[in-house]
N, C-alpha and C positions, 0 to 999 in steps of 0.2 A: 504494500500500500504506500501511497506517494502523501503525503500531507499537504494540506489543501494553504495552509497559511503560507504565503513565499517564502519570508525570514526563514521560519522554522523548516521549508522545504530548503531552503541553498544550505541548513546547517545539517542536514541528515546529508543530501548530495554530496556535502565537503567532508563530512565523517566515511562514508563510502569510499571516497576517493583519494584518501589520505591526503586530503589539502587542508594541511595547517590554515594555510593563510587565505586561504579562502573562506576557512570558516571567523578566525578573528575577525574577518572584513564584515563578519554580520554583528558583530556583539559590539554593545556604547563602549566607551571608554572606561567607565565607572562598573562593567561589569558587577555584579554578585552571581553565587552558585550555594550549594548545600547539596550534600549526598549523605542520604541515608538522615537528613533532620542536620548534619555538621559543616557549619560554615566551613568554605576555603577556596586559596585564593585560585581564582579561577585559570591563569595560565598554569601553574605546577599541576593544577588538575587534569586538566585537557592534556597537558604534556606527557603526565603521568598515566593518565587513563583510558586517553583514547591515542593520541598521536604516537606517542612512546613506546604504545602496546596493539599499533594493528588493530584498535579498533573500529566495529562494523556494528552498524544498527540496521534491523530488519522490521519496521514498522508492521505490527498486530491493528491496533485501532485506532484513533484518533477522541477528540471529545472538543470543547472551548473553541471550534473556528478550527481548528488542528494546532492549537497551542499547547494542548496534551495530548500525550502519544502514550498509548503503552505497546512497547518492543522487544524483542530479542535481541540483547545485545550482548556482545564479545570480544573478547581482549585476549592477546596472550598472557597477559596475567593471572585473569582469574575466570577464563572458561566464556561458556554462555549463561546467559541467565536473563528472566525475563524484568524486565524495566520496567519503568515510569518515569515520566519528564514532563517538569510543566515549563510552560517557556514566557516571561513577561517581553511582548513586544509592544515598543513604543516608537512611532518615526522610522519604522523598516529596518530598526534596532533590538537587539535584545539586552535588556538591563537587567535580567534575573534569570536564571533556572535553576528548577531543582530536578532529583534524579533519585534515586533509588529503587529497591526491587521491589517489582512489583505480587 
């Protein structure tokens, strides 16, 4: 499944396609995140979680406009497992997501 929000589509795209910098290009500068309920800072994240680790997300359903997703997602860290992400977009920006399993 494709998410219907754009932001939140170019940031699955760019996770797919291991473009780091493609996906920064969609997040504000002021970025926030949380996983699992725990603040943190969003580049060591992404770096650590997705980018660092071959991560791939496989969109299950959507909900909010396609600003929440729940996915199958996987890293060579820590396997597959199924997700959840909520995405706050403002101005074709994202200023917030959170994540954990769903």
């Amino acid at each position: 499944m494709t998410p219907t929000e754009p932001t939140v589509r170019a940031l699955v795209d760019a996770i797919n396609a291991g473009d780091r910098d493609g996906f920064v290009a969609r997040l504000a500068e002021d970025v926030t995140m949380s996983d699992d309920g725990s603040d943190h800072d969003p580049n060591e994240w992404i770096d650590r979680e997705i980018f660092g680790s071959n991560g791939r997300m496989a969109v299950l359903s959507e909900t909010d406009g396609g600003r929440g997703l729940v996915a199958r997602f996987r890293n060579d860290a820590w396997g597959e497992m199924r997700t959840r992400w909520h995405f706050t977009v403002e101005d074709g920006k994202v200023r917030h997501f959170e994540t954990g399993q769903a």
